[in-house]
N, C-alpha and C positions, 0 to 999 in steps of 0.2 A: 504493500500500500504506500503511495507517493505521500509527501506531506508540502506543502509549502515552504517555499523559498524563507520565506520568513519566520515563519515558527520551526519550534525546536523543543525536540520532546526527547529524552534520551530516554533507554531502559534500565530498570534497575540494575545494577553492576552486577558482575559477575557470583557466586559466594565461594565466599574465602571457607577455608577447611578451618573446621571445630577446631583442631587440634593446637593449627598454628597460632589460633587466634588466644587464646586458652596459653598457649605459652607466651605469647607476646605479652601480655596483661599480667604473667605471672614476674614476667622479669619486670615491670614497672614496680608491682608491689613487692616483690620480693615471696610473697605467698600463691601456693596452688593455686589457680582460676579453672575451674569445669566447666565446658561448652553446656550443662544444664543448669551454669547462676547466667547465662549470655544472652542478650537480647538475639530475638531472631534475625537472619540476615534479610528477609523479607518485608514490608510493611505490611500492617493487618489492614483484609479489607473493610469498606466503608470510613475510612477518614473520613471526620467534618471537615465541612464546604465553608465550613465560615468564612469570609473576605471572598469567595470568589471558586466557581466549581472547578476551577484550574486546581485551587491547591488541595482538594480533594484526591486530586488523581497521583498513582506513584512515580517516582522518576523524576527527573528536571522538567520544570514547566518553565520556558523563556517565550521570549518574542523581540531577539535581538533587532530585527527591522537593519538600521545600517551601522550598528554596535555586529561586535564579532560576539559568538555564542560566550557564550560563561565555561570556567576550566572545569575539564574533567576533573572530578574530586574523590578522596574514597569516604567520605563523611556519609553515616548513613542517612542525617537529615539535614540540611541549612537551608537558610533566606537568607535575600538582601532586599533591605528595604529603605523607601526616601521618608526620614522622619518628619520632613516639613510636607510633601506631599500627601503621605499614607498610603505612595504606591508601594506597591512589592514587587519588585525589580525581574525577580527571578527566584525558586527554589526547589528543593529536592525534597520529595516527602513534608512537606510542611508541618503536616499536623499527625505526622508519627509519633504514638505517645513513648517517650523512650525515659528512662532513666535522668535526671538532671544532672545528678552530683550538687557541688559548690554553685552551679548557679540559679539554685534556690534561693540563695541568700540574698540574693536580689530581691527576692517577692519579701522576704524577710523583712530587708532593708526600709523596703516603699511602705509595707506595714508598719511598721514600728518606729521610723524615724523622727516622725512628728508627733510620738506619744511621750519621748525619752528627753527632756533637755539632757544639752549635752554637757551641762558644768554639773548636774546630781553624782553625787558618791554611791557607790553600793557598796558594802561590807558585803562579801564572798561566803555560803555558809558551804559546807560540805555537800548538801544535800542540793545544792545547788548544779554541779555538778557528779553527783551521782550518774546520769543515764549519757554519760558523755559515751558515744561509742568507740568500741575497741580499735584501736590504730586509728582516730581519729587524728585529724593536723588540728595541734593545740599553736597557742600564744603563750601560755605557762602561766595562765592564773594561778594562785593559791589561794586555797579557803584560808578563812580569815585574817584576808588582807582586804583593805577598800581600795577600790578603783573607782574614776570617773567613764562616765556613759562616752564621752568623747574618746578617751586610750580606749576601753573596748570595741567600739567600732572600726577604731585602724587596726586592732585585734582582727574582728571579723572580718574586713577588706584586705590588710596585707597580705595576712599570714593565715586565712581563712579560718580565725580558730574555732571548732565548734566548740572548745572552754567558753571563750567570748559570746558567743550563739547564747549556749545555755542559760550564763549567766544575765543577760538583757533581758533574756525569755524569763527570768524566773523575776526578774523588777516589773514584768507585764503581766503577771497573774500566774505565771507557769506555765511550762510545755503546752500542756492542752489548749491554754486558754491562745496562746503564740500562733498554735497550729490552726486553730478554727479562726482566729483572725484572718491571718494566710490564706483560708480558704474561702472565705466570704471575699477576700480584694482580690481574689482571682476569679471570681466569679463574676464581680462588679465590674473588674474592666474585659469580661469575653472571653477572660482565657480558662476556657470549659473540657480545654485536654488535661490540665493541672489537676494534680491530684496529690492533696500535703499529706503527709503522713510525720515527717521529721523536722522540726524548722529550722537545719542546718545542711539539707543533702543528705546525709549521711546514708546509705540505702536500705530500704525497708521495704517490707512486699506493699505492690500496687501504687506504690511514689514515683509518678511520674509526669513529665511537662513535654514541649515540643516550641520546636524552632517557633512555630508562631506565637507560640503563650509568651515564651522567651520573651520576643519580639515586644508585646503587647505589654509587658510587667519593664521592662527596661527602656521604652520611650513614656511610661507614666514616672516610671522612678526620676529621671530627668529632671524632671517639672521640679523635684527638690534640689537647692545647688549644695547640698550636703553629699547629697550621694554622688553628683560628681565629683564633690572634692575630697572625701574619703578613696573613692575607688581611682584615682590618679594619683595618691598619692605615694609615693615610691619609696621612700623612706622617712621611716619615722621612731622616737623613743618612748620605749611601753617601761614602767614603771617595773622596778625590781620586788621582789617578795621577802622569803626570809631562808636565809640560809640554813642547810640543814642542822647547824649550832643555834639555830633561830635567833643569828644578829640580820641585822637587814642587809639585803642584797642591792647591790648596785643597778639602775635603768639600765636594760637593753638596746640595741639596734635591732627593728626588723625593717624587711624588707620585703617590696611586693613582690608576691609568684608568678602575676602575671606579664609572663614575658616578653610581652607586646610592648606592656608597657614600661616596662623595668629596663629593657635592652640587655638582658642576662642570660646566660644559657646557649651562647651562641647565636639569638636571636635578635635581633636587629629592629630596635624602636619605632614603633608606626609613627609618622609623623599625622600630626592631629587629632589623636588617640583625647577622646574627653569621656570615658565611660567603659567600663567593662567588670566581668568577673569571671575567674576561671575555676574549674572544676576539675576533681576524677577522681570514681572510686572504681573498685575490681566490676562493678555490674554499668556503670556508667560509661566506662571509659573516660577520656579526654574531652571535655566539655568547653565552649566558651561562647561569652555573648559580649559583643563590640559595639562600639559607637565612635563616628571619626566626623569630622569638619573640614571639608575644603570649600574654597570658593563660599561658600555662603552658604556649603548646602552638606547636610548632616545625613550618615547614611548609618544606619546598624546593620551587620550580622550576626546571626546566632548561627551554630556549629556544635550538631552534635556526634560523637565516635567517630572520628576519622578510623579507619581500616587496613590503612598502609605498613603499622608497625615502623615508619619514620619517625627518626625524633623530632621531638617539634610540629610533628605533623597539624594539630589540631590549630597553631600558633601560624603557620604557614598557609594552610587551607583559607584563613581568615583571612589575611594577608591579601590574597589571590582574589578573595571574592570584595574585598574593598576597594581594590583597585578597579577591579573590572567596572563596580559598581559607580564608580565616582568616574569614568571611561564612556560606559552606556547609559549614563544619568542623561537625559535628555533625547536616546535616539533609540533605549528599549523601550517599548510598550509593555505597560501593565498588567502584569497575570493575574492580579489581586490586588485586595486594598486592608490596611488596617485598619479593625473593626473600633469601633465606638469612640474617631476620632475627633471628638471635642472643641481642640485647639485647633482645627483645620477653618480657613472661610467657609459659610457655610448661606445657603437664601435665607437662614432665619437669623442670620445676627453676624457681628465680627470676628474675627479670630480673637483668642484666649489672650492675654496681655501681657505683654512679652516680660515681664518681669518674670510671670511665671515658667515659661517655655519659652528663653533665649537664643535657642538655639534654633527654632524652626521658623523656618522661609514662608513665606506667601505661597498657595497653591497656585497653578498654572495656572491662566487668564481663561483659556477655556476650559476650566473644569475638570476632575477627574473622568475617564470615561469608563471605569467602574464605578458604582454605586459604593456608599460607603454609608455601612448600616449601622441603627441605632443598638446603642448598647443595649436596649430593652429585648430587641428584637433578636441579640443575640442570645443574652443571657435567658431569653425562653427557648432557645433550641436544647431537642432534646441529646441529653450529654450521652455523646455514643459508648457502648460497654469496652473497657479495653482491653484487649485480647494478647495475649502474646505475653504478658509481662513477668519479668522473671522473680522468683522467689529467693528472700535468700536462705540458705539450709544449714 
């Protein structure tokens, strides 16, 4: 079957063998990984259509038009999308429900930021950290020590700590109450593949989000200029604890893991990087959700399990579709649009006030030529069952 000149539909890639894959993810953590804790290499059918029955379907959905296609990638889902438009540029599985890891913490972040001043102290109890999971990435809290709300968030942003996590969670009523919050503002802003289970990533059965939710939670998170400036922030000093003579320990240096931004690891610093968070556990993989500025015009991707077993893969994939992005800004057509966009112009009133959302541009003079639906209208679809998701044992 011919396709047109102008669209561009790839097939889902090839599948890579259980085995190799299982081993690659072992050597990252250092621990066993069984092809039966692994997302499948297929997408489950019936994805939600949300933004657009394009991102429904599996495979890369483009419409380069006079832009060159988008790179072959082995990520089993991404988007790239125009944050000031609400188009979506281009993606692959869009609404694959997959595993998040760390960039949950995002939906975290957008929750909780505006409930925490950032000058309050917490005293650290034990029990606060109790259900930190096993090999978790800490920042090295210790129970009863106080900390301000501000160091724990460059906690959770640098150095991803779920210590840090826990302990916000537990100045907001506790886990549960963290976690249903989470789920209620993922609901609110459309993103109806998310499913909280942990309010750190951390992986747990049935926990999982998608490049689009991603999408959706990281151009609201935005709108706060905390969470841009916690998550750029590359280096910073987290207060020391008590040494195990329990005289007091000296502040630390950490530093951020995301390598995009950091320019560490042999990866090479995106230039106009204002937003991101990176992830990976053994059921997630390599995870990461971006936001970049050129020219005046703000693009995100989200990127989830690249497949290649390269290092830095997930770092590079990103990379490749930023560019492309900010490349074919203007000469791809739209496969989709981001759902319940607010700050965009709209016939019933102005855009959102740029104090809020600084970073997004004017929509095109003619309009988007996808429809861009009301949050009401998404948050009444019915939230599809998810299938495929892995357990962990």
């Amino acid at each position: 079957m011919g396709r047109s000149p102008h669209s561009y539909r790839s097939p889902v890639g090839p599948r890579v063998a259980a085995a190799a894959v299982a081993a690659v993810l072992s050597a990252a953590t250092g621990a066993p990984a069984r092809a039966a804790d692994l997302p499948p290499l297929q997408p489950p059918p019936g994805m939600s259509a949300a933004g657009g029955e394009r991102l429904a379907l599996p495979g890369v959905q483009a419409e380069p038009s006079g832009a060159s296609a988008p790179p072959e990638l082995s990520a089993l889902s991404w988007m790239v999308s125009d944050l000031g438009t609400g188009e979506v540029l281009a993606a692959k599985n869009a609404h694959w429900p997959l595993p998040p890891a760390s960039t949950l913490k995002a939906l975290f972040a957008d929750t909780l930021l505006p409930r925490l001043s950032a000058d309050a102290v917490h005293r650290v109890s034990a029990a606060d950290l109790s259900d930190v999971g096993e090999g978790s990435s800490r920042v090295g809290i210790q129970a009863g020590q106080s900390y301000k709300v501000s160091d724990l968030w460059l906690g959770v942003f640098l150095r991803s700590g779920n210590d840090a996590v826990r302990t916000l969670a537990a100045m907001s009523g506790g886990v549960p109450a963290a976690v249903g919050a989470m789920q209620a503002r993922a609901t609110a802003l459309g993103a109806l593949d998310t499913h909280v289970v942990s309010p750190d990533g951390y992986d747990a059965p049935g926990q999982v989000s998608s490049a689009y939710d991603l999408t959706l939670i990281l151009r609201d998170a935005l709108a706060n200029p905390d969470f841009a400036r916690y998550s750029t922030t590359r280096v910073a000093t987290f207060p020391g604890g008590r040494t195990a003579k329990g005289t007091p320990a000296p502040s630390f240096q950490i530093q951020n893991t995301n390598r995009l931004l950091a320019g560490t690891g042999g990866v090479p610093r995106y230039p106009g990087l204002i937003a991101g968070k990176n992830g990976y556990t053994a059921q997630a993989g390599n995870t990461l959700i971006s936001a970049a500025s050129r020219d005046g015009h703000t693009l995100a991707v989200a990127l989830l399990n690249p497949r290649s077993g390269k290092p830095n893969a997930v770092y590079e994939e990103t990379r490749q579709l930023l560019d492309w992005g900010f490349a074919a800004r203007g000469e791809a057509a739209a496969v989709g649009a981001l759902t319940g966009a607010a700050a965009l112009p709209t016939a019933a009133g102005p855009a959102q006030a740029p104090s809020r959302r600084p970073w997004l541009t004017a929509g095109r003079a003619a309009g988007l030529a996808l429809p861009v639906l009301a949050v009401a209208a998404v948050v009444a679809l019915r939230r599809r069952r998810v299938r495929g998701v892995p357990r962990i044992l």
